[in-house]
C-alpha beads as a LAMMPS data file, in Angstrom:
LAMMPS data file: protein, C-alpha beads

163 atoms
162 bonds

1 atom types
1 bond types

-500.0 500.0 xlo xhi
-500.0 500.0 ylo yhi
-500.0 500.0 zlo zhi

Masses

1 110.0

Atoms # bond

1 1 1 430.846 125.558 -291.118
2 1 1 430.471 129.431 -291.004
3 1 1 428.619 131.239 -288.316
4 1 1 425.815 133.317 -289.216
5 1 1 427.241 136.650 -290.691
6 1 1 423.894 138.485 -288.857
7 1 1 424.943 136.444 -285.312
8 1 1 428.353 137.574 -285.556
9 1 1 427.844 141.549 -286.488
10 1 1 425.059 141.439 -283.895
11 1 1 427.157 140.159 -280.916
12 1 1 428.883 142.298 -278.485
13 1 1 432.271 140.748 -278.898
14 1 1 434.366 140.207 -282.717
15 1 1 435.242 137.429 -283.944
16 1 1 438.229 136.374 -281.919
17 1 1 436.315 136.788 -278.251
18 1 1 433.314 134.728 -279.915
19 1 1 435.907 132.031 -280.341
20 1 1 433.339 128.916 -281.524
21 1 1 432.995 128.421 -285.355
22 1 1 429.527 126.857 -285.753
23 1 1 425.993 126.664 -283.914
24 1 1 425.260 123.520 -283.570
25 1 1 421.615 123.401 -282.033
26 1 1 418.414 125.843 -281.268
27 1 1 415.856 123.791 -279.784
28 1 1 413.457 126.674 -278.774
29 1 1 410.810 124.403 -277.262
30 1 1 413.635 123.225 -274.898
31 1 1 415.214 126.315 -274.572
32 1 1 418.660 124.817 -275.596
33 1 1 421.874 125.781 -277.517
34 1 1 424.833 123.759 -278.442
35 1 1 427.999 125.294 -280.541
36 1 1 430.995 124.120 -281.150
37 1 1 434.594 125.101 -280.063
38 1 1 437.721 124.413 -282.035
39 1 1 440.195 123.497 -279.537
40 1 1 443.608 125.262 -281.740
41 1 1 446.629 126.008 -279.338
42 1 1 445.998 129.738 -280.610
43 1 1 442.771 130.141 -277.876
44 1 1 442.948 132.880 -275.679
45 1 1 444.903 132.393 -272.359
46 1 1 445.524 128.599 -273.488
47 1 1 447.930 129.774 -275.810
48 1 1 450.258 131.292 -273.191
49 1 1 450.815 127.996 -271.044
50 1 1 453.557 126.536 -270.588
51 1 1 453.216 123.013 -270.778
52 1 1 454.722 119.918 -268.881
53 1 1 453.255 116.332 -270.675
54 1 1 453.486 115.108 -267.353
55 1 1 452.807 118.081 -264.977
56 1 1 450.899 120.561 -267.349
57 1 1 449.547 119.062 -270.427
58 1 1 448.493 121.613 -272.840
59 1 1 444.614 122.006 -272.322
60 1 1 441.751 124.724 -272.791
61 1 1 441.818 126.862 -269.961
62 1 1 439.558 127.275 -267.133
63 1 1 438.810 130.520 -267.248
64 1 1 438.373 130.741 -271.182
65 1 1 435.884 128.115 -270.582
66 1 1 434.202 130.497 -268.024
67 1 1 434.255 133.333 -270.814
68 1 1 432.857 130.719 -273.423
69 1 1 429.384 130.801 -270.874
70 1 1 429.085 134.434 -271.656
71 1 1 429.504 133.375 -275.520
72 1 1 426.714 130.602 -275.422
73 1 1 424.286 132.883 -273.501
74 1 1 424.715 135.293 -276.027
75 1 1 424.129 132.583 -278.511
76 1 1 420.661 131.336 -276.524
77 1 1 419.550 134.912 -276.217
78 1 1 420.106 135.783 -280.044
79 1 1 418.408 132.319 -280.984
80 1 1 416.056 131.691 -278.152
81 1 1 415.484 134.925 -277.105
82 1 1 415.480 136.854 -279.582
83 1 1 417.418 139.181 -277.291
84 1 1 419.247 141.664 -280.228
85 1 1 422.145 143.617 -279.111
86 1 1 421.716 146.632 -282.472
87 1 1 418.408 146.880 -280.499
88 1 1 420.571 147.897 -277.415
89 1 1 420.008 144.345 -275.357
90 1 1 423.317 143.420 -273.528
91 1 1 423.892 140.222 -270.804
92 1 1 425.850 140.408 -267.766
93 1 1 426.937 137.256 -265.498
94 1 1 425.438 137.866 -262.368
95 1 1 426.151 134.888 -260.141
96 1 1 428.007 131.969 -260.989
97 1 1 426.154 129.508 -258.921
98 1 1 428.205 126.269 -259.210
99 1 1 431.368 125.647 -261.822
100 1 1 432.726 122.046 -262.412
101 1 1 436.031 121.160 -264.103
102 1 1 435.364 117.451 -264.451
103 1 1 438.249 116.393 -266.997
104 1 1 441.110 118.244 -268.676
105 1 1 440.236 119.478 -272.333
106 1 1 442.950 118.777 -274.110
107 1 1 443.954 120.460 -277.622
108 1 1 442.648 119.528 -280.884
109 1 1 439.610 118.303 -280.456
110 1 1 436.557 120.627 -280.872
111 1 1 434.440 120.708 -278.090
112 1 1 430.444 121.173 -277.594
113 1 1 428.954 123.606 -275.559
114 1 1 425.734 123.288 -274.605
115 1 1 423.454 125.938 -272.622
116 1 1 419.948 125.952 -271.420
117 1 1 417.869 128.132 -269.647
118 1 1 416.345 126.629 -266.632
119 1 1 414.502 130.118 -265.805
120 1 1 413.501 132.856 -267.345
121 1 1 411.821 135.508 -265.129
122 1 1 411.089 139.604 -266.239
123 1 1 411.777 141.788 -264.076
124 1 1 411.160 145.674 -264.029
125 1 1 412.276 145.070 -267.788
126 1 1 415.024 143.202 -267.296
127 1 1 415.457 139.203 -268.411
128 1 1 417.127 137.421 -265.411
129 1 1 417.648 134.110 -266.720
130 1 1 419.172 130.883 -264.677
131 1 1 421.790 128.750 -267.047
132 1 1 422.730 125.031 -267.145
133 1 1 425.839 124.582 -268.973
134 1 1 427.563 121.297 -269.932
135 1 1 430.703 121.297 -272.304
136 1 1 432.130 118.113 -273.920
137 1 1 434.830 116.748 -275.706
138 1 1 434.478 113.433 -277.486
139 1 1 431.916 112.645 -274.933
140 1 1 433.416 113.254 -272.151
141 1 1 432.009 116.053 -269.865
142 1 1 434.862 118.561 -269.429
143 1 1 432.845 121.639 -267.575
144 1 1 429.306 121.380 -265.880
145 1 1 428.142 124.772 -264.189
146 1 1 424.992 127.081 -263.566
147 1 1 424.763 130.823 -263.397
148 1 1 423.103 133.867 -263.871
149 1 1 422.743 136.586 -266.105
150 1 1 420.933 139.466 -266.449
151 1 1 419.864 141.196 -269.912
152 1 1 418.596 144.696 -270.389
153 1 1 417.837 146.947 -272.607
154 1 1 419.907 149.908 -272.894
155 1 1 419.422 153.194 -275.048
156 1 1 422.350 155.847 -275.997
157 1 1 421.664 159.239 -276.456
158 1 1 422.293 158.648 -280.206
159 1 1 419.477 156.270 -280.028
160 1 1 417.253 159.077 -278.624
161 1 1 415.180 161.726 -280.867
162 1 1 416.569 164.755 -280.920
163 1 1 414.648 167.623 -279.220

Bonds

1 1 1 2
2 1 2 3
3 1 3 4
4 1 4 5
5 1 5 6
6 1 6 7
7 1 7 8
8 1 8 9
9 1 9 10
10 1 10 11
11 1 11 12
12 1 12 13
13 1 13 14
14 1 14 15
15 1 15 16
16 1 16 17
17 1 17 18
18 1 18 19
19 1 19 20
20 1 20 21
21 1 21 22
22 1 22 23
23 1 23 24
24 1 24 25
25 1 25 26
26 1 26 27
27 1 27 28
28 1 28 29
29 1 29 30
30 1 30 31
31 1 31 32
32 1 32 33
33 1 33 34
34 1 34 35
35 1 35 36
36 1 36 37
37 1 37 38
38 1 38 39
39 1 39 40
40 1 40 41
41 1 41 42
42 1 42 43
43 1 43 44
44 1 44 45
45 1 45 46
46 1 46 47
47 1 47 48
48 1 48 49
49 1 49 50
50 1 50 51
51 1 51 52
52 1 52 53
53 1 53 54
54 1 54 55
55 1 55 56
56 1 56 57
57 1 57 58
58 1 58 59
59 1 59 60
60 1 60 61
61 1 61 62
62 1 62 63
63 1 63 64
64 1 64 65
65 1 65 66
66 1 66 67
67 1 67 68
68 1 68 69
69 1 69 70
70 1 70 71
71 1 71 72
72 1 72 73
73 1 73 74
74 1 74 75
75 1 75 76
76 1 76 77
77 1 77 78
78 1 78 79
79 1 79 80
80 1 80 81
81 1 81 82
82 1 82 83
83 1 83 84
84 1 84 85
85 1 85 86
86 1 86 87
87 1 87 88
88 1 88 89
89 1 89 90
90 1 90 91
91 1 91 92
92 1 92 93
93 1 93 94
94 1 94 95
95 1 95 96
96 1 96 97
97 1 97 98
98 1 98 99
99 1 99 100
100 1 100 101
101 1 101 102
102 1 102 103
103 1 103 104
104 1 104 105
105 1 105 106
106 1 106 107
107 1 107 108
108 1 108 109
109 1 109 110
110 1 110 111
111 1 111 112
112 1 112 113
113 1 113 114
114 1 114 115
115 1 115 116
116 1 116 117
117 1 117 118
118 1 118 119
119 1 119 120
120 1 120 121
121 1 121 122
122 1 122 123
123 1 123 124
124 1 124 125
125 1 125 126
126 1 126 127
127 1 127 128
128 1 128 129
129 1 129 130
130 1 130 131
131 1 131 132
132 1 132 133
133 1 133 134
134 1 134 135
135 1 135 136
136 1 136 137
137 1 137 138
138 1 138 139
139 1 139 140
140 1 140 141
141 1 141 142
142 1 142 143
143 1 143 144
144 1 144 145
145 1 145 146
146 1 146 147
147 1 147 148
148 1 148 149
149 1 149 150
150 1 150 151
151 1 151 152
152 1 152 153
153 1 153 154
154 1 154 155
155 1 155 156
156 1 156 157
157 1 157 158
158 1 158 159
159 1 159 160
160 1 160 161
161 1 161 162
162 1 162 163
């Protein structure tokens, strides 16, 4: 399924840094997201291993998995949020608080990843809110972390009336 053509212009990376293919859940109430990751050999960083079946099976890296946080809090604070980056809101990682690799994710299988904000605090307008990620694949929990990240709201001097 296609993403969103509005979620895609409106995020802060193209296409092929957004990397998942579908949203799978917005549960507002909960404030929860799930999307979903085709696991290709062609990802990002993955697709420059080389591979041992014994010593270095071909997997989704760690650190793509890292970046895919940054996608799913963009995700949470387009849906959730309704954070909009054409209205000059942008997310940084501040703090990566604790980051699991609990199983190898191997390649063809899509995988799930699931955000949700734990806290949500404004401050001097600023959004500092407090992730709990979980990814999966078939199940199986292959990355459990929490972190950070702040969102603000940024104006250009394009944005600005002129005098």
């Amino acid at each position: 399924m296609a993403l969103d053509p509005d979620f895609v212009r409106d995020c802060p990376y193209g296409p092929r840094g957004l990397l998942i293919d579908d949203v799978l859940t917005v549960d507002r109430e909960a404030s929860l997201v799930q999307a979903r990751l085709p696991t290709d050999g062609d990802l990002p960083i993955t697709n420059t291993q080389r591979n041992h079946p014994e010593r270095h099976p071909a997997h989704v890296s760690g650190g793509l998995m890292v970046h895919l946080t940054g996608v799913v809090g963009f995700v949470h604070a387009y849906y959730v949020l309704d954070l909009r980056h054409a209205d000059g809101w942008i997310g940084y990682g501040v703090r990566i608080h604790d980051a699991r690799f609990a199983a190898l994710a191997s390649l063809g299988e899509p995988m799930v990843l699931e955000g949700q904000a734990t806290r949500v605090r404004q401050i001097r307008g600023q959004t500092f809110v407090r992730y709990r990620f979980v990814f999966t694949q078939n199940e199986t929990v292959v990355y459990q972390g929490e972190q950070t990240a702040a969102w603000q709201q940024v104006s250009s001097a394009a944005d600005e009336p002129a005098p």
